[in-house]
PyMOL Python script that loads the backbone (N, CA, C, O; Angstrom):
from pymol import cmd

cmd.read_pdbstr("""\
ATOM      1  N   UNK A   1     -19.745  58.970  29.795  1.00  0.00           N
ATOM      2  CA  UNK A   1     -20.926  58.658  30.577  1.00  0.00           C
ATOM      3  C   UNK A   1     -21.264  57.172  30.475  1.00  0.00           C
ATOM      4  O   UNK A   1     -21.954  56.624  31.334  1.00  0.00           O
ATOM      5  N   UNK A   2     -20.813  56.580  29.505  1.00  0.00           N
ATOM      6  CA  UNK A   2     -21.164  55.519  29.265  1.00  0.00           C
ATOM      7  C   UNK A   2     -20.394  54.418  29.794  1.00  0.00           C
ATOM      8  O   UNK A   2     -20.860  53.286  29.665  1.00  0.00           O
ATOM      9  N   UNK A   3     -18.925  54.638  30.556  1.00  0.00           N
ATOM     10  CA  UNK A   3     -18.334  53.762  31.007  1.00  0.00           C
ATOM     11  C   UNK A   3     -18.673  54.120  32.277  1.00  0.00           C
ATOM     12  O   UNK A   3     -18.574  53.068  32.909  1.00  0.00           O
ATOM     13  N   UNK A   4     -18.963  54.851  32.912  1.00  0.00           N
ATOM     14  CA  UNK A   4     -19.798  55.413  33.982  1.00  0.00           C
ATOM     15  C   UNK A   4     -20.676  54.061  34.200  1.00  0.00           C
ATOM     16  O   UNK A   4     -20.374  52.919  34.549  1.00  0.00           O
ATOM     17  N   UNK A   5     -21.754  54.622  33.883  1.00  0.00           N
ATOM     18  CA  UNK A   5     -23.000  53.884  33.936  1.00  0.00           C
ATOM     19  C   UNK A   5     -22.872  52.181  33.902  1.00  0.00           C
ATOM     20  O   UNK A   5     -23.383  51.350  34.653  1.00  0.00           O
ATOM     21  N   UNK A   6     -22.147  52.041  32.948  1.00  0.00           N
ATOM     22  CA  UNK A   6     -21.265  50.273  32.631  1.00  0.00           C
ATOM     23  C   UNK A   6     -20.878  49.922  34.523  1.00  0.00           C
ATOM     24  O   UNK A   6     -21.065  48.895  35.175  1.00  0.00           O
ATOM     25  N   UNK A   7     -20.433  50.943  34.834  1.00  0.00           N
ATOM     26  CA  UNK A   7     -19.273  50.053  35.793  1.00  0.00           C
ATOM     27  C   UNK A   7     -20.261  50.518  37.002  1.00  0.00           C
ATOM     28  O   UNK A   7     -19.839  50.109  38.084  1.00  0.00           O
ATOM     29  N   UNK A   8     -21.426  51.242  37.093  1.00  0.00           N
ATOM     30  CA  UNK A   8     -22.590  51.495  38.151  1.00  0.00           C
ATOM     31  C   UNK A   8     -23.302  50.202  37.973  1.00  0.00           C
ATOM     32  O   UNK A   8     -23.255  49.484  38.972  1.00  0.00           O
ATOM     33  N   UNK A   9     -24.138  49.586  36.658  1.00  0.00           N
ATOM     34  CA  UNK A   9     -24.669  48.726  36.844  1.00  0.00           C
ATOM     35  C   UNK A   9     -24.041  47.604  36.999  1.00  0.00           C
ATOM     36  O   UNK A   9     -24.808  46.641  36.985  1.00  0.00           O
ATOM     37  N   UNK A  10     -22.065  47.143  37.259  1.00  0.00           N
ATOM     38  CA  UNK A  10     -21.750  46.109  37.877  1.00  0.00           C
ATOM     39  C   UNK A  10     -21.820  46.220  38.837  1.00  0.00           C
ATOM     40  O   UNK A  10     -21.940  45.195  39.508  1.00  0.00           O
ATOM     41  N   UNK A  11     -21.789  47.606  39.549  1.00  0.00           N
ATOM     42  CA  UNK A  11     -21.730  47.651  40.995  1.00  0.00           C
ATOM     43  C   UNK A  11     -23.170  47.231  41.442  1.00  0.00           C
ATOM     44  O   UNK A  11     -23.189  46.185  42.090  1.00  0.00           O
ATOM     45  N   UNK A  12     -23.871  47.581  41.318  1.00  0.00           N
ATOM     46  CA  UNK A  12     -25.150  47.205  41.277  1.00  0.00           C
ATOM     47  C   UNK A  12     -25.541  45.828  41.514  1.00  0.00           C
ATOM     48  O   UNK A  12     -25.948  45.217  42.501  1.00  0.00           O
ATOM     49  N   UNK A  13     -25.306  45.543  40.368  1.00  0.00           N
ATOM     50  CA  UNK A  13     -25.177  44.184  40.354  1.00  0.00           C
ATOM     51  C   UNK A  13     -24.518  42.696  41.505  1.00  0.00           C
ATOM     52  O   UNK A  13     -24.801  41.500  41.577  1.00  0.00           O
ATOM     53  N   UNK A  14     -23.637  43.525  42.173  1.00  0.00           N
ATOM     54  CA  UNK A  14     -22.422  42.458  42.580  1.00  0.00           C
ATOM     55  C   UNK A  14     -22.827  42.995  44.161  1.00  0.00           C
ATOM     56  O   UNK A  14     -22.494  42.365  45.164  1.00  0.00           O
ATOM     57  N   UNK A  15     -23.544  44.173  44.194  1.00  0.00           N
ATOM     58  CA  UNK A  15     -24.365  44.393  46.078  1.00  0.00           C
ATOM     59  C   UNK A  15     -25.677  43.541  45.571  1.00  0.00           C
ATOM     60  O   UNK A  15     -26.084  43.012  46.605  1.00  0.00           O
ATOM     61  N   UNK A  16     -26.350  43.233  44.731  1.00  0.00           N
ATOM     62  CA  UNK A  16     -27.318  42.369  44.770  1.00  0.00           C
ATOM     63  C   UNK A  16     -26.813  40.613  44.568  1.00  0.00           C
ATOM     64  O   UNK A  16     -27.552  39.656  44.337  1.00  0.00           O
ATOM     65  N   UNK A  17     -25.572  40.623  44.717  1.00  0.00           N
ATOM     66  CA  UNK A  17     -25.384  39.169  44.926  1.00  0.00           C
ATOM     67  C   UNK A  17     -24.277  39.040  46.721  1.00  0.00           C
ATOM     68  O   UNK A  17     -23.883  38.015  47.278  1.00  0.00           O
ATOM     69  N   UNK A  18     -24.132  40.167  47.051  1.00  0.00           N
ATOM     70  CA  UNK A  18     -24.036  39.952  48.488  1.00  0.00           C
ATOM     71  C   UNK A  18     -22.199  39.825  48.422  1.00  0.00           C
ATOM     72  O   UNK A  18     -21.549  39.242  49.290  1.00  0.00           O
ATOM     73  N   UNK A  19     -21.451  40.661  46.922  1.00  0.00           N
ATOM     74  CA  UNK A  19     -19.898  40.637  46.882  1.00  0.00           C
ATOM     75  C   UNK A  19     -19.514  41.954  47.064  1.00  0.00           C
ATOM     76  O   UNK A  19     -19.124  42.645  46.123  1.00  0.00           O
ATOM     77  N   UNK A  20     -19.587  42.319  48.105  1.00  0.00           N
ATOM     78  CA  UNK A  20     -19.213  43.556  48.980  1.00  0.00           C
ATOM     79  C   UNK A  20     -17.970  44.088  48.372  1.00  0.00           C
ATOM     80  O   UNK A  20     -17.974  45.302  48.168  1.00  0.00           O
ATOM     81  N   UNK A  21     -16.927  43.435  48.048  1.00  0.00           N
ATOM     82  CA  UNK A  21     -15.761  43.379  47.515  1.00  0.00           C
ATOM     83  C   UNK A  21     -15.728  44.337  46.179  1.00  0.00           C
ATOM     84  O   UNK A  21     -15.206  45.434  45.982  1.00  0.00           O
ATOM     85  N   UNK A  22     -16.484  43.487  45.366  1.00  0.00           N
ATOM     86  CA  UNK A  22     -16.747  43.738  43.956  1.00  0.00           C
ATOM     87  C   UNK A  22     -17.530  44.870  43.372  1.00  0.00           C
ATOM     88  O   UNK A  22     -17.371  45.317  42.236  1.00  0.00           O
ATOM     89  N   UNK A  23     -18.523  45.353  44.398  1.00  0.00           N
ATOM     90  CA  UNK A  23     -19.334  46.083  44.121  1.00  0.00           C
ATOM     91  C   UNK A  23     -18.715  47.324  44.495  1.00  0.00           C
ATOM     92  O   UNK A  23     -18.727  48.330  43.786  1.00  0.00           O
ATOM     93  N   UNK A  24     -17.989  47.202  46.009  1.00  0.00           N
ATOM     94  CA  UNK A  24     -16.703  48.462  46.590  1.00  0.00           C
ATOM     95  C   UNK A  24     -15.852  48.769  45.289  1.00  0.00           C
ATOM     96  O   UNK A  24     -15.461  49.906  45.024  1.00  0.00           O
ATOM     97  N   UNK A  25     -15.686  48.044  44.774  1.00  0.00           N
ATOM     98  CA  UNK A  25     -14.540  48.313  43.531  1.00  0.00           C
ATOM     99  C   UNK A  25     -15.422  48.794  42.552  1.00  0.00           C
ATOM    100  O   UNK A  25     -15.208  49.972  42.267  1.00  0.00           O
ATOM    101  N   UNK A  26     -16.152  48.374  42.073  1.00  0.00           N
ATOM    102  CA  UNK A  26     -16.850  49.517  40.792  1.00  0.00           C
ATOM    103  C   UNK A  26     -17.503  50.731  41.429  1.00  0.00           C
ATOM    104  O   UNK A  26     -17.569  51.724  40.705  1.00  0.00           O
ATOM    105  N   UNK A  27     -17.898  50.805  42.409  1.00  0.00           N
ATOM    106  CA  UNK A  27     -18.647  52.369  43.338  1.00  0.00           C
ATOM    107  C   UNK A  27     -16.949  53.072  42.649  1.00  0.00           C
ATOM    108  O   UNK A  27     -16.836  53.885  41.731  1.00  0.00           O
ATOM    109  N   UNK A  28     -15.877  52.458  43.420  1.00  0.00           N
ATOM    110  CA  UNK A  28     -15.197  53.128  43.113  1.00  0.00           C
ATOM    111  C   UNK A  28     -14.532  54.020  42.270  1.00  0.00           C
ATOM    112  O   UNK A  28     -13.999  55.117  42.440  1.00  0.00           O
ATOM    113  N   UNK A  29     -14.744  53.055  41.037  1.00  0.00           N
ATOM    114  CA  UNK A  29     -14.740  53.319  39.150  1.00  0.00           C
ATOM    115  C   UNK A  29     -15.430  54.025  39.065  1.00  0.00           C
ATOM    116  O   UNK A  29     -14.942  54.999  38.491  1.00  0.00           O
ATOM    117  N   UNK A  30     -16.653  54.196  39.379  1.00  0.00           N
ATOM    118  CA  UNK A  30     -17.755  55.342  39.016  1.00  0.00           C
ATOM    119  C   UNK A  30     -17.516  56.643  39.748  1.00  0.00           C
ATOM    120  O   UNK A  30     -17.958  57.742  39.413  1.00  0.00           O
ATOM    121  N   UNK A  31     -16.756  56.367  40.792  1.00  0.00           N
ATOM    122  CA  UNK A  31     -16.426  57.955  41.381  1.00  0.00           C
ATOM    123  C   UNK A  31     -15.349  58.413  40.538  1.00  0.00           C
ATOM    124  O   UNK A  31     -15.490  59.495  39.968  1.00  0.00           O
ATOM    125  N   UNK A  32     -14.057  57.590  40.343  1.00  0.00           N
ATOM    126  CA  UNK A  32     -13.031  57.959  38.939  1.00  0.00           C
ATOM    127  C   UNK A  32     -13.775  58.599  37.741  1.00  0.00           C
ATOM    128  O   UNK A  32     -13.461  59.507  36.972  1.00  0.00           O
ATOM    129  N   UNK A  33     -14.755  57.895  37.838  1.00  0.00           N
ATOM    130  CA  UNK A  33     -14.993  58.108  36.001  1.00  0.00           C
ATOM    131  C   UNK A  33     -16.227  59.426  36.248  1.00  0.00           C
ATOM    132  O   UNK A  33     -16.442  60.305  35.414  1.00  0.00           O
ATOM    133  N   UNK A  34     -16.730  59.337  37.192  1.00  0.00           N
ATOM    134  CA  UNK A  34     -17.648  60.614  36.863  1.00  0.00           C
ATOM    135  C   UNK A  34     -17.120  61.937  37.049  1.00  0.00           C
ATOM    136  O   UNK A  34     -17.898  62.889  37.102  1.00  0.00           O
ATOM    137  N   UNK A  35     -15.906  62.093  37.152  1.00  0.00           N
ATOM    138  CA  UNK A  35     -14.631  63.312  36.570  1.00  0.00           C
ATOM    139  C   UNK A  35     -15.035  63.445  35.732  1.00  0.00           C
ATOM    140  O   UNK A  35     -15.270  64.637  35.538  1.00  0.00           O
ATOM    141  N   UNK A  36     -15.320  62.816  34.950  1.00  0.00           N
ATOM    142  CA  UNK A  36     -14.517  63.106  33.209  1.00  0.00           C
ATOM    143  C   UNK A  36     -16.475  63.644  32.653  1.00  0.00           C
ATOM    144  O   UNK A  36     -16.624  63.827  31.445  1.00  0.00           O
ATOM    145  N   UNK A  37     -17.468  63.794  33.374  1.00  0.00           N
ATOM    146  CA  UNK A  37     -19.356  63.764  33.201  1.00  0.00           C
ATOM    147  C   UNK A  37     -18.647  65.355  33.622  1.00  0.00           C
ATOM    148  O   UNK A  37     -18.063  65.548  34.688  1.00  0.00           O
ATOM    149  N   UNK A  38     -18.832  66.370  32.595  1.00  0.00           N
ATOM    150  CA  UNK A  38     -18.901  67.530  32.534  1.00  0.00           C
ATOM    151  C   UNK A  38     -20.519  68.097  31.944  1.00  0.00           C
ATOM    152  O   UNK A  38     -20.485  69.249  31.512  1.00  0.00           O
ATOM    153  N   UNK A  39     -21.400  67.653  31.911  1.00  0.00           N
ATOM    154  CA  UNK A  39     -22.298  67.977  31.264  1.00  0.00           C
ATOM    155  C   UNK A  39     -23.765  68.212  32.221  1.00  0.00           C
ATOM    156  O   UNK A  39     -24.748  68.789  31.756  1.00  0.00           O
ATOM    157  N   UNK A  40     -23.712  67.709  33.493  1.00  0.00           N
ATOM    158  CA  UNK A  40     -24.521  67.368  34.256  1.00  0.00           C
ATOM    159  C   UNK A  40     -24.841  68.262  35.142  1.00  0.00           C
ATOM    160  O   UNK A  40     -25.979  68.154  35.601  1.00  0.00           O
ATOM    161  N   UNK A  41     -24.060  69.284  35.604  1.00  0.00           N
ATOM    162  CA  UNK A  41     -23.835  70.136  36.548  1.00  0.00           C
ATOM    163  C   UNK A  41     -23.882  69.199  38.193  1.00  0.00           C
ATOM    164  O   UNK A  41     -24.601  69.042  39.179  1.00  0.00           O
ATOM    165  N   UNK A  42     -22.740  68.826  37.689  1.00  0.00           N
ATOM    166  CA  UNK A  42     -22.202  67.741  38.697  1.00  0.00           C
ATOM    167  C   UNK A  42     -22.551  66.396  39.326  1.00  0.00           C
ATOM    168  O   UNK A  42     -21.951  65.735  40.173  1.00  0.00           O
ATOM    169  N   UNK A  43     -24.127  66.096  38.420  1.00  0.00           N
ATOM    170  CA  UNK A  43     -25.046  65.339  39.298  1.00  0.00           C
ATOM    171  C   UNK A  43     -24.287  63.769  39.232  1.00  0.00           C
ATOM    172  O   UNK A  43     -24.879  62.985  39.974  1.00  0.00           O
ATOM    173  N   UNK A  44     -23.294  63.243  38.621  1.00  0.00           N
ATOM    174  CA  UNK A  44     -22.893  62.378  38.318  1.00  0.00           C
ATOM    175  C   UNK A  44     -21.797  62.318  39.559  1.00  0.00           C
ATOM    176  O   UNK A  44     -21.959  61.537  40.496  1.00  0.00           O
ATOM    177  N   UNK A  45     -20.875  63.050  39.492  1.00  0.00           N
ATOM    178  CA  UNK A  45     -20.160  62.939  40.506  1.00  0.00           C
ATOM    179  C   UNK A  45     -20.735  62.924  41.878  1.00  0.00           C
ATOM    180  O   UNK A  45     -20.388  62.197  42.808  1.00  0.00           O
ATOM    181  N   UNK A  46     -21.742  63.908  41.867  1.00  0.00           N
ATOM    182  CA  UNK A  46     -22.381  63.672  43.710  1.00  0.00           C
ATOM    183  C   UNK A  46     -22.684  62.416  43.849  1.00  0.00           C
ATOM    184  O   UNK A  46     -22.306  61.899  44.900  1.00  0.00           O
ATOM    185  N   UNK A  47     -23.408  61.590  42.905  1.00  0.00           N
ATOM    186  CA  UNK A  47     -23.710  60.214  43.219  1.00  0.00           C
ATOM    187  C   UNK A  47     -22.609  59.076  43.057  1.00  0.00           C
ATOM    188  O   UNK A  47     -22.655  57.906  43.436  1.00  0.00           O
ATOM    189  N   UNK A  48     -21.702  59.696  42.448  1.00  0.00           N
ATOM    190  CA  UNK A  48     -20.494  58.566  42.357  1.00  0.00           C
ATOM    191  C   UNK A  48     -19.809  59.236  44.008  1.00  0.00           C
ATOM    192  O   UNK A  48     -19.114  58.301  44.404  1.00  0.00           O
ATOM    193  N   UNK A  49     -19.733  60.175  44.876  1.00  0.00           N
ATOM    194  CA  UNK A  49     -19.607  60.051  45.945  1.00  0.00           C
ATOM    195  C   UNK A  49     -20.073  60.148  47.113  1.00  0.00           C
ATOM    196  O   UNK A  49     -19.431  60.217  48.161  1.00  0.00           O
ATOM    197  N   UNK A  50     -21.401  60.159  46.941  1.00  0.00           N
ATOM    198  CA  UNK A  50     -22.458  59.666  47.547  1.00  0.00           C
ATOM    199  C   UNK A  50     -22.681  58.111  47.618  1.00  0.00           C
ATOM    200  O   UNK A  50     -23.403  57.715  48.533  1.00  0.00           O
ATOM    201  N   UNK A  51     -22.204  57.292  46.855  1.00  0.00           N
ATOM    202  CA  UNK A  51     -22.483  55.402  46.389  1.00  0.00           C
ATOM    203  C   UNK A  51     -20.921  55.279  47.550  1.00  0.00           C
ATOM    204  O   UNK A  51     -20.914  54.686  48.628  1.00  0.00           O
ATOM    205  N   UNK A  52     -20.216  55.720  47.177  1.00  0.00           N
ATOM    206  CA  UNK A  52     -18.637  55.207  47.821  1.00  0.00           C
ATOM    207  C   UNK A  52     -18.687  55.930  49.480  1.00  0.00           C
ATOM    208  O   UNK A  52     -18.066  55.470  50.438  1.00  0.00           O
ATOM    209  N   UNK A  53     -19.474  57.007  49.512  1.00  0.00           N
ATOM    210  CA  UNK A  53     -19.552  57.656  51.334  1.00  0.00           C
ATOM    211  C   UNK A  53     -20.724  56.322  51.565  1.00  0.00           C
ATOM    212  O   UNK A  53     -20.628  56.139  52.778  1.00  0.00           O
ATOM    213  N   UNK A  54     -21.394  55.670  51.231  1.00  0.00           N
ATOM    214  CA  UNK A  54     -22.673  54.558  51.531  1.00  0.00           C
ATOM    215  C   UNK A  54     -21.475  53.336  51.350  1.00  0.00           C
ATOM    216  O   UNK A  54     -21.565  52.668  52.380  1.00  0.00           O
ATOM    217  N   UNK A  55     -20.573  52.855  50.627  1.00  0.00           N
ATOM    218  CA  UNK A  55     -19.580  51.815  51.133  1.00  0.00           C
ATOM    219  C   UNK A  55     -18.591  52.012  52.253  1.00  0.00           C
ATOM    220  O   UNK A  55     -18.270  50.970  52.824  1.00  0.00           O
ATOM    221  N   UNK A  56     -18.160  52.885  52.595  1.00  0.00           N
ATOM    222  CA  UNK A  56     -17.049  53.562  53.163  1.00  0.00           C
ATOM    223  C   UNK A  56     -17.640  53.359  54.590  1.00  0.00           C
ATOM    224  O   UNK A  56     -16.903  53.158  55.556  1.00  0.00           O
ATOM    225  N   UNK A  57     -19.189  53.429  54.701  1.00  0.00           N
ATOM    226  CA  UNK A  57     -19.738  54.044  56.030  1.00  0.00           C
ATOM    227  C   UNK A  57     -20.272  52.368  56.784  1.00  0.00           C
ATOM    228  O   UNK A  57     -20.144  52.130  57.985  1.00  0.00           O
ATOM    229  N   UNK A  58     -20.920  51.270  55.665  1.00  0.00           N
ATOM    230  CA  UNK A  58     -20.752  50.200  55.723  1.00  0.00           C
ATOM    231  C   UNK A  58     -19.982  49.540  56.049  1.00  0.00           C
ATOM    232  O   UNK A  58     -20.336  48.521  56.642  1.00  0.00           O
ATOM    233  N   UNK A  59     -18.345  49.827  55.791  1.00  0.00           N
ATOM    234  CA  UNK A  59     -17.308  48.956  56.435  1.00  0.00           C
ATOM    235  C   UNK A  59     -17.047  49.629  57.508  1.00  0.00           C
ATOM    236  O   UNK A  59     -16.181  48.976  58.091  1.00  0.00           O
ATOM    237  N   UNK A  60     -17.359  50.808  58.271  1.00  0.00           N
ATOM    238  CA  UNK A  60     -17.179  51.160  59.175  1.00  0.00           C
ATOM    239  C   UNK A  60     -15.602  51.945  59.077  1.00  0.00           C
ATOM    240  O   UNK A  60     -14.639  51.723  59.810  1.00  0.00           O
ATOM    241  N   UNK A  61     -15.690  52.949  57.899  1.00  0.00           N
ATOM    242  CA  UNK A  61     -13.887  53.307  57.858  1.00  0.00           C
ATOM    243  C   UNK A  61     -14.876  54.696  58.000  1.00  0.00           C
ATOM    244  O   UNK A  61     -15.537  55.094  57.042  1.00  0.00           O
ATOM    245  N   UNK A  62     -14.883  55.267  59.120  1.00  0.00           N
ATOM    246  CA  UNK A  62     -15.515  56.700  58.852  1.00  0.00           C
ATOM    247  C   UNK A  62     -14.519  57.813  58.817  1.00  0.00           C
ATOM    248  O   UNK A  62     -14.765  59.017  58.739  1.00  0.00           O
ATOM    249  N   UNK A  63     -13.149  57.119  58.900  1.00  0.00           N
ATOM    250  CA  UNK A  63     -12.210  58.857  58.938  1.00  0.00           C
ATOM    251  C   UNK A  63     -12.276  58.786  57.236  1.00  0.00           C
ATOM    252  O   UNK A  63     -12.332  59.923  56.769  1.00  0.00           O
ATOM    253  N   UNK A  64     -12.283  57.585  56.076  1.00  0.00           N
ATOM    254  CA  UNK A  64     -12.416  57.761  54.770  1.00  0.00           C
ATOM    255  C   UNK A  64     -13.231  58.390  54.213  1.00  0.00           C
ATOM    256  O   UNK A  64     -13.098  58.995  53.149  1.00  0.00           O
ATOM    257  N   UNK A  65     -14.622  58.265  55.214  1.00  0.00           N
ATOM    258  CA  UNK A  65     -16.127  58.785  54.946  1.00  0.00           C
ATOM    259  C   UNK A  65     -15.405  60.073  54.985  1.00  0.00           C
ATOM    260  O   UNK A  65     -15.160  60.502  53.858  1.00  0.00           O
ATOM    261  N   UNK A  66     -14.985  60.827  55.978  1.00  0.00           N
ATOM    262  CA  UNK A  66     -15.131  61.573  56.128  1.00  0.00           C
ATOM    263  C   UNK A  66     -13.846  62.887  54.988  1.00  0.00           C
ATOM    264  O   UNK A  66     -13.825  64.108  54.832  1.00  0.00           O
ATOM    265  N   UNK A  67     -13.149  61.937  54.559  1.00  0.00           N
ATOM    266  CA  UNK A  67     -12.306  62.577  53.476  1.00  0.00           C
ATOM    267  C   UNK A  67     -13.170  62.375  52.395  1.00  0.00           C
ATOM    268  O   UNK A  67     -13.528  63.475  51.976  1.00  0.00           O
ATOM    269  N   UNK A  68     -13.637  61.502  51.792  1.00  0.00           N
ATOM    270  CA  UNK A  68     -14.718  61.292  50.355  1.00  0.00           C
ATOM    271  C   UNK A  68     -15.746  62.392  50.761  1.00  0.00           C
ATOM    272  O   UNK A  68     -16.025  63.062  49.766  1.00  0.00           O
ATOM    273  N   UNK A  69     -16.407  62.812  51.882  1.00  0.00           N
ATOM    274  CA  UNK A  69     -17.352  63.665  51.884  1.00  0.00           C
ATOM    275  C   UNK A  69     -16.786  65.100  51.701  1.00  0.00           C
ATOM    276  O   UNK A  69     -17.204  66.039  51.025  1.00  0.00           O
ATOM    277  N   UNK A  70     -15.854  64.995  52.403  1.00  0.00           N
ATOM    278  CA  UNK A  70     -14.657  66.717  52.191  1.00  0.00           C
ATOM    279  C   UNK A  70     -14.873  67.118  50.643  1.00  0.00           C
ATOM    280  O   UNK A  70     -15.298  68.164  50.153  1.00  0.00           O
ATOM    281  N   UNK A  71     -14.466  66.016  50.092  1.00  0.00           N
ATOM    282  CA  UNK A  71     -13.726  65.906  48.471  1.00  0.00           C
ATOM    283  C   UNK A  71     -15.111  66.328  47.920  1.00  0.00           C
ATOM    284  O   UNK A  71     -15.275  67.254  47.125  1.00  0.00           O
ATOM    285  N   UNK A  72     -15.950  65.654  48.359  1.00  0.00           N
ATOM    286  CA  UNK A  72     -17.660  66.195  47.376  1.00  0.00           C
ATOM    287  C   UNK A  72     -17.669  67.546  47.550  1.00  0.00           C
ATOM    288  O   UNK A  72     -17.283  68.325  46.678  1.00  0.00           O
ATOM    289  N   UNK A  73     -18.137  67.921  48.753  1.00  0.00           N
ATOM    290  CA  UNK A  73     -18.242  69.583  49.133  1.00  0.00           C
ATOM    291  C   UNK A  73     -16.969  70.203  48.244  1.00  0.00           C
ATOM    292  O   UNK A  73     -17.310  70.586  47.125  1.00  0.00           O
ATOM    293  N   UNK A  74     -15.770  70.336  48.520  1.00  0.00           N
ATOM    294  CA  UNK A  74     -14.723  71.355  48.774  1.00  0.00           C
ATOM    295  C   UNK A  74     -13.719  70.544  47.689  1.00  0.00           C
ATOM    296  O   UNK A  74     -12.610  70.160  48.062  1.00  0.00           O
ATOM    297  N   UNK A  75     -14.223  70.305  46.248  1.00  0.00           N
ATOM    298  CA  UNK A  75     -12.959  69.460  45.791  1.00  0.00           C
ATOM    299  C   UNK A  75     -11.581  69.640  45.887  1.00  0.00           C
ATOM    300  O   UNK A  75     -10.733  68.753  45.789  1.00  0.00           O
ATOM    301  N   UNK A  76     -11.332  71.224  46.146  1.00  0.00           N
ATOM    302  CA  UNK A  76      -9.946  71.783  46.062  1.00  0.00           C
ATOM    303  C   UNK A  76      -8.756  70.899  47.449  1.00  0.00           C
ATOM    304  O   UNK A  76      -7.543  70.899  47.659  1.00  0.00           O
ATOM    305  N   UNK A  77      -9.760  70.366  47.989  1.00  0.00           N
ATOM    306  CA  UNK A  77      -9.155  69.934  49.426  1.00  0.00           C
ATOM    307  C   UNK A  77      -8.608  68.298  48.995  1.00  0.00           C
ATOM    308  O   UNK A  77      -8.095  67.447  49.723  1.00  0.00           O
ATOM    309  N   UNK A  78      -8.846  68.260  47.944  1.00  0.00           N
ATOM    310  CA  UNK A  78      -8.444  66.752  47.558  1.00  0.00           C
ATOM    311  C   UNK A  78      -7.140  66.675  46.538  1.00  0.00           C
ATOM    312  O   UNK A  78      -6.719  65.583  46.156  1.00  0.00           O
TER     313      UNK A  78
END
""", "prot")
cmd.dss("prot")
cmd.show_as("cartoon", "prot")
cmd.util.cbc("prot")
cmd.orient("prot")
């Protein structure tokens, strides 16, 4: 949970300095890493792909949106 949270508040961090780049890349880490948040009854992962369907939808890639949103609902499809 804790490398979780680490790599949320860079993301965080790096959309409040306007590095779209940087911040896409840790959303990303936090959707990896909130796999491993068994304790939550999932609430970690919905928001680690909930943060990356809110980048995904920003660059305008909506067939990705629309596989990252599959993967939330229906993980077996991933």
């Amino acid at each position: 949970m804790q490398v979780y949270q680490s790599h949320h508040y860079l993301a965080k961090y790096f959309q409040s300095t306007g590095d779209k780049w940087l911040a896409d890349h840790f959303y990303e880490n936090c959707l990896h890493y909130s796999a491993s948040v068994t304790n939550d009854d999932g609430k970690v992962a919905a928001e680690g792909h909930c943060n990356v369907g809110i980048c995904l939808e920003e660059a305008g890639k909506y067939f990705s949106l629309s596989l990252v949103m599959s993967c939330a609902v229906v993980p077996a499809l991933c």
